[in-house]
N, C-alpha and C positions, 0 to 999 in steps of 0.2 A: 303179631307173631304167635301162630299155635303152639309151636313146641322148641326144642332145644337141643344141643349139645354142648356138655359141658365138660370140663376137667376138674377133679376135686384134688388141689394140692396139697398133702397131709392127710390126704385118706387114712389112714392108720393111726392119726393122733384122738384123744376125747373125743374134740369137735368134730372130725373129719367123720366121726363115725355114727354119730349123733345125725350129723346132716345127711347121709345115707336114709334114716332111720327116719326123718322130719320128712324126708323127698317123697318116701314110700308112703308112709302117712296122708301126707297133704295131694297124693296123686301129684306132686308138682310136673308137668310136661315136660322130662328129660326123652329125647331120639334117642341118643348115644352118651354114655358116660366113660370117661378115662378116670382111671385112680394112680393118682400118683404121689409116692413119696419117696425117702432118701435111700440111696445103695442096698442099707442095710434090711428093708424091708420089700425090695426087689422083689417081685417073685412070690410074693405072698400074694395070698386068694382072700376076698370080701367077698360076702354075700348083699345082692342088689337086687331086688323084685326075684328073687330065686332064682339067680345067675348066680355061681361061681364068675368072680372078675378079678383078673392078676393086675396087682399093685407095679405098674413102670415109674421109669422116670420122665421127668416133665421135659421136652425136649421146643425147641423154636418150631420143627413140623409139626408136634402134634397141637401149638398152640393154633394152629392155619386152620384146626380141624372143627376146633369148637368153636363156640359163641360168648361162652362165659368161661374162668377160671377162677374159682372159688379157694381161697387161700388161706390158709391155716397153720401156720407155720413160725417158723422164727421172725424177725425181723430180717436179718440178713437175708431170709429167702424171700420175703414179700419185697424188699429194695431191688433184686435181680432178677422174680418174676413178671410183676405190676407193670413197670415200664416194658419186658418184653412184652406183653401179651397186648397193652395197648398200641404197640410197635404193628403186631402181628394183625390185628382188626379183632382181638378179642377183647372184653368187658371183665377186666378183674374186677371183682369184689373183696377185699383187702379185711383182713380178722386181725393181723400186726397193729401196733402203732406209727410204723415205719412213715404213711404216707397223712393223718388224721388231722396235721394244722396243716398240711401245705395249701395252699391258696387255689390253686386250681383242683383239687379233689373232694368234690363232698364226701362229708361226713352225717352219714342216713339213717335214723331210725322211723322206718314210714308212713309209720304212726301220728308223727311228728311233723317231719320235713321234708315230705316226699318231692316238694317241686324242687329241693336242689337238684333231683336228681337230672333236668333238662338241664343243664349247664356242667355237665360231666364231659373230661376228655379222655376217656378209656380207663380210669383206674375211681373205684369208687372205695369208699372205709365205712367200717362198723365200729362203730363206739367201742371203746371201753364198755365191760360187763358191767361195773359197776353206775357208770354214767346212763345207760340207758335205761333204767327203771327211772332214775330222777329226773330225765327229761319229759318223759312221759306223765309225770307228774306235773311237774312246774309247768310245759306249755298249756293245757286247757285252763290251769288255774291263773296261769297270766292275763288270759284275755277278760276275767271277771277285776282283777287290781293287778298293779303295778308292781310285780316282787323287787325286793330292794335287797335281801341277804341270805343266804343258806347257811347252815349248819348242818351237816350231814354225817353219821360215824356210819360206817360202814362195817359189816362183820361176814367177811369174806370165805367162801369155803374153799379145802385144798386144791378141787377142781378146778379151779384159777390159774393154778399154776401147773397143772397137766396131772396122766396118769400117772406119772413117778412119785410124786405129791402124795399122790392119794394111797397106792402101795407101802407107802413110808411111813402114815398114818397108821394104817390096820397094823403094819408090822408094829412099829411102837406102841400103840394100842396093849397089844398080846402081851409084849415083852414087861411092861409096864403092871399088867395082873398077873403076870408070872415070879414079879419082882426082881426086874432085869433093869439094870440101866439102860435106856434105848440109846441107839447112837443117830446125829441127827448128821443131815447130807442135803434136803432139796431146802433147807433153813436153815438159819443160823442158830435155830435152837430144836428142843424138840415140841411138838406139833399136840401130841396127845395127850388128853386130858390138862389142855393148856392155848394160852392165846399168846401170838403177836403182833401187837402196834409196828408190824414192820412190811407194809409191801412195796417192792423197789426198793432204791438206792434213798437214800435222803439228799437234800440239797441243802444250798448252804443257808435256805432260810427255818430251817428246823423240818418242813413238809417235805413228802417222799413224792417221789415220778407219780407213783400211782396217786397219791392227793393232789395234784397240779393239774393231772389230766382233767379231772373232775372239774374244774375250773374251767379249765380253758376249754374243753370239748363242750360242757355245757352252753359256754358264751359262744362260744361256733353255733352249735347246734339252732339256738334260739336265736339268734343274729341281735343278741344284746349285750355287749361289753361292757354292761353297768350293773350286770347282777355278778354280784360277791358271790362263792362259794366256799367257805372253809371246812375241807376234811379232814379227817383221823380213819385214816382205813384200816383195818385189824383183820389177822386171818385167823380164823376158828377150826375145830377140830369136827368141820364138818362136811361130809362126802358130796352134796351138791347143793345150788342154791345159798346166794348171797341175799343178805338181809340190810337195810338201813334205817336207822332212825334218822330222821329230818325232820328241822326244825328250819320254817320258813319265815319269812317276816316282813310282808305286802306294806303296801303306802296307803291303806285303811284296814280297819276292821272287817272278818270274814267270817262268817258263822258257821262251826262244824258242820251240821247239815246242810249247806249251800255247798261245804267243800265236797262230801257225800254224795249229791243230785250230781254236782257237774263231773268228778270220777266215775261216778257207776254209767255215765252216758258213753265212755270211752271207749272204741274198740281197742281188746290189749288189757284194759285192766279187770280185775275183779274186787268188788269191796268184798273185805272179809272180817268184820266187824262189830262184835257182839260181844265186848269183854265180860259183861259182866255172866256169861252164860260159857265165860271161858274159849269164846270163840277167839280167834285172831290172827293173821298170817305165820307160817311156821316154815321151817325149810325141809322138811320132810312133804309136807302140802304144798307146796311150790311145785319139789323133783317132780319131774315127768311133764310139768302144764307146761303150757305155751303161755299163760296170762300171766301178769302182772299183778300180786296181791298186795291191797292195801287196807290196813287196818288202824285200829286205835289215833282213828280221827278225834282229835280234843283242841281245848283252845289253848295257846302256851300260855301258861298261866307267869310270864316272867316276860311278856313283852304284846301289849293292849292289841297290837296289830301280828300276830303271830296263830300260827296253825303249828300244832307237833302230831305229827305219825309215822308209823311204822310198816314197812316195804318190803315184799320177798321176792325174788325170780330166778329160776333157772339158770342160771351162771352160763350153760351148753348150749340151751334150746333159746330164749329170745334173748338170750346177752351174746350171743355167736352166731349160731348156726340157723334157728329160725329167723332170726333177723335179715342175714343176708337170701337166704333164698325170698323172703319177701322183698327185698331190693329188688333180684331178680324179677320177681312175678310183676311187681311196681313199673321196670321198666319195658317188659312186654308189653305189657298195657299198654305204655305212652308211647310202641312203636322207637324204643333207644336205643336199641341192641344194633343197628347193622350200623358199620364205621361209617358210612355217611352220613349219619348222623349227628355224628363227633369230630369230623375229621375235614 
């Protein structure tokens, strides 16, 4: 399959506009693109390769039109697009959590685990932002020792939880040097010049949706239900690019620099790694890349079989929006795009 038409659902959100911006970048082979989002944004114009393109709504004929539906959205709307568009003979690519444990839907970082992608029946998912740098992680170094544990804190920026997030930010920010009380709305507290240990709801074992995912989407991803992963995800007062320290813990000894060789071989990551010259992954050096940066490779000095280091990534670009269009590009290649090959 040379090329393509697709529909970007939430064209108008972060991601939706990121992934415009990745497509033009990466020459990705779009024929035809539709942009669509909700009522209220009807009618609005994107710019696309230097087209003015008016933002519709997503409709069951215009799903008959494309090949892909690229989905960005709430949950409720990926539960009522996903299955339409598989309905229809398009290839949703799902950015929600709506559809990520269900049994028949892989769950793809291509870097990773690209052959789920042959055993897809019309709706595919993209990890969790914060799951996909640490997948990319754990699988190469699996296949030198046996991971047995994670420990993972996560330090998440407001762009996680969309543009309103981030607006909420600057504005508290200002109010805050102005000597204002800021008043908080996309959190439960305020945001600026401050952190919280709170993303999602909590459940009743003390960890929140977003530290569970991490779990379970990891042991998906890796098709290993034996590796533990305990998180603490925290949001920071930081415009893009999610950061994590991990702390891993194999079933033998590892030597930093074996961890080193077999990372810097990886398409996707970059070591960045030189503390003592002040070098080391940063979220300002993340914004904008497509790569995965890993730094302050050391040995944990609190467990003889342990590696501790430190992770940046784009939160927009390979935690969303590059990622799925490499699904895309993934299953051109393998010939998966036309329904009969799902159906």
């Amino acid at each position: 399959m040379d090329s393509c038409k697709v529909a970007v659902i939430g064209a108008t959100g972060a991601v939706g506009r990121v992934f415009l911006q990745i497509a033009e970048e990466r020459n990705f082979p779009i024929e035809q693109i539709r942009l669509c989002a909700s009522e209220r944004s009807v009618g609005k114009k994107l710019n696309f390769r230097g087209q003015d393109i008016e933002v519709e709504l997503c409709t069951p004929a215009l799903l008959d039109e494309v090949d892909f539906s690229f989905i960005s959205a709430t949950g409720d709307v990926s539960r009522e697009i996903a299955p339409l568009s598989a309905k229809h003979g398009t290839v949703a690519i799902d950015d929600s959590s709506a559809f990520r444990m269900t049994d028949t839907v892989p769950l793809v970082v291509p870097e990773v685990n690209a052959d789920d992608l042959n055993n897809h029946k019309g709706i595919v998912a993209i990890p969790n932002c914060s799951t996909t740098p640490l997948v990319m992680v754990l699988k190469p170094l699996s296949r030198q020792a046996k991971i047995k544990r994670v420990v993972v804190d996560t330090f998440q920026s407001v762009t996680g939880t969309g543009s309103a997030a981030l607006e909420e930010m600057k504005t508290q920010s200002s109010e805050v040097l102005e000597g204002k009380n800021p008043k908080a709305k996309e959190y439960p507290h305020q945001i600026a010049f401050n952190v919280l240990p709170h993303i999602e709801p909590f459940q009743e074992n003390g960890y929140t949706n977003e530290e569970m995912k991490m779990l379970n989407e990891t042991q998906k991803i890796l098709h290993d239900s034996e590796v533990m992963v305990s998180a603490t995800c925290v949001r920071v007062p930081v415009a893009v690019s999610h950061s994590e320290a991990i702390h891993i813990e194999f079933d033998k000894p590892i030597d930093p620099n074996t961890v080193r060789s077999i990372l810097g071989e990886q398409p996707g990551i970059r070591i960045v790694d030189d503390p003592f010259s002040n070098v080391y992954p940063m979220p300002i050096e993340a914004a904008g890349s497509d790569e995965v940066l890993v730094g302050r490779i050391r040995r944990d000095i609190s467990n003889p079989n342990g590696i501790a280091l430190w992770v940046v990534c784009d939160n927009l670009r390979k935690g969303a929006a590059l990622n799925a269009i490499q699904i895309a590009e993934e299953m051109m290649r393998r010939d998966l795009v036309a329904q009969s090959s799902w159906r």
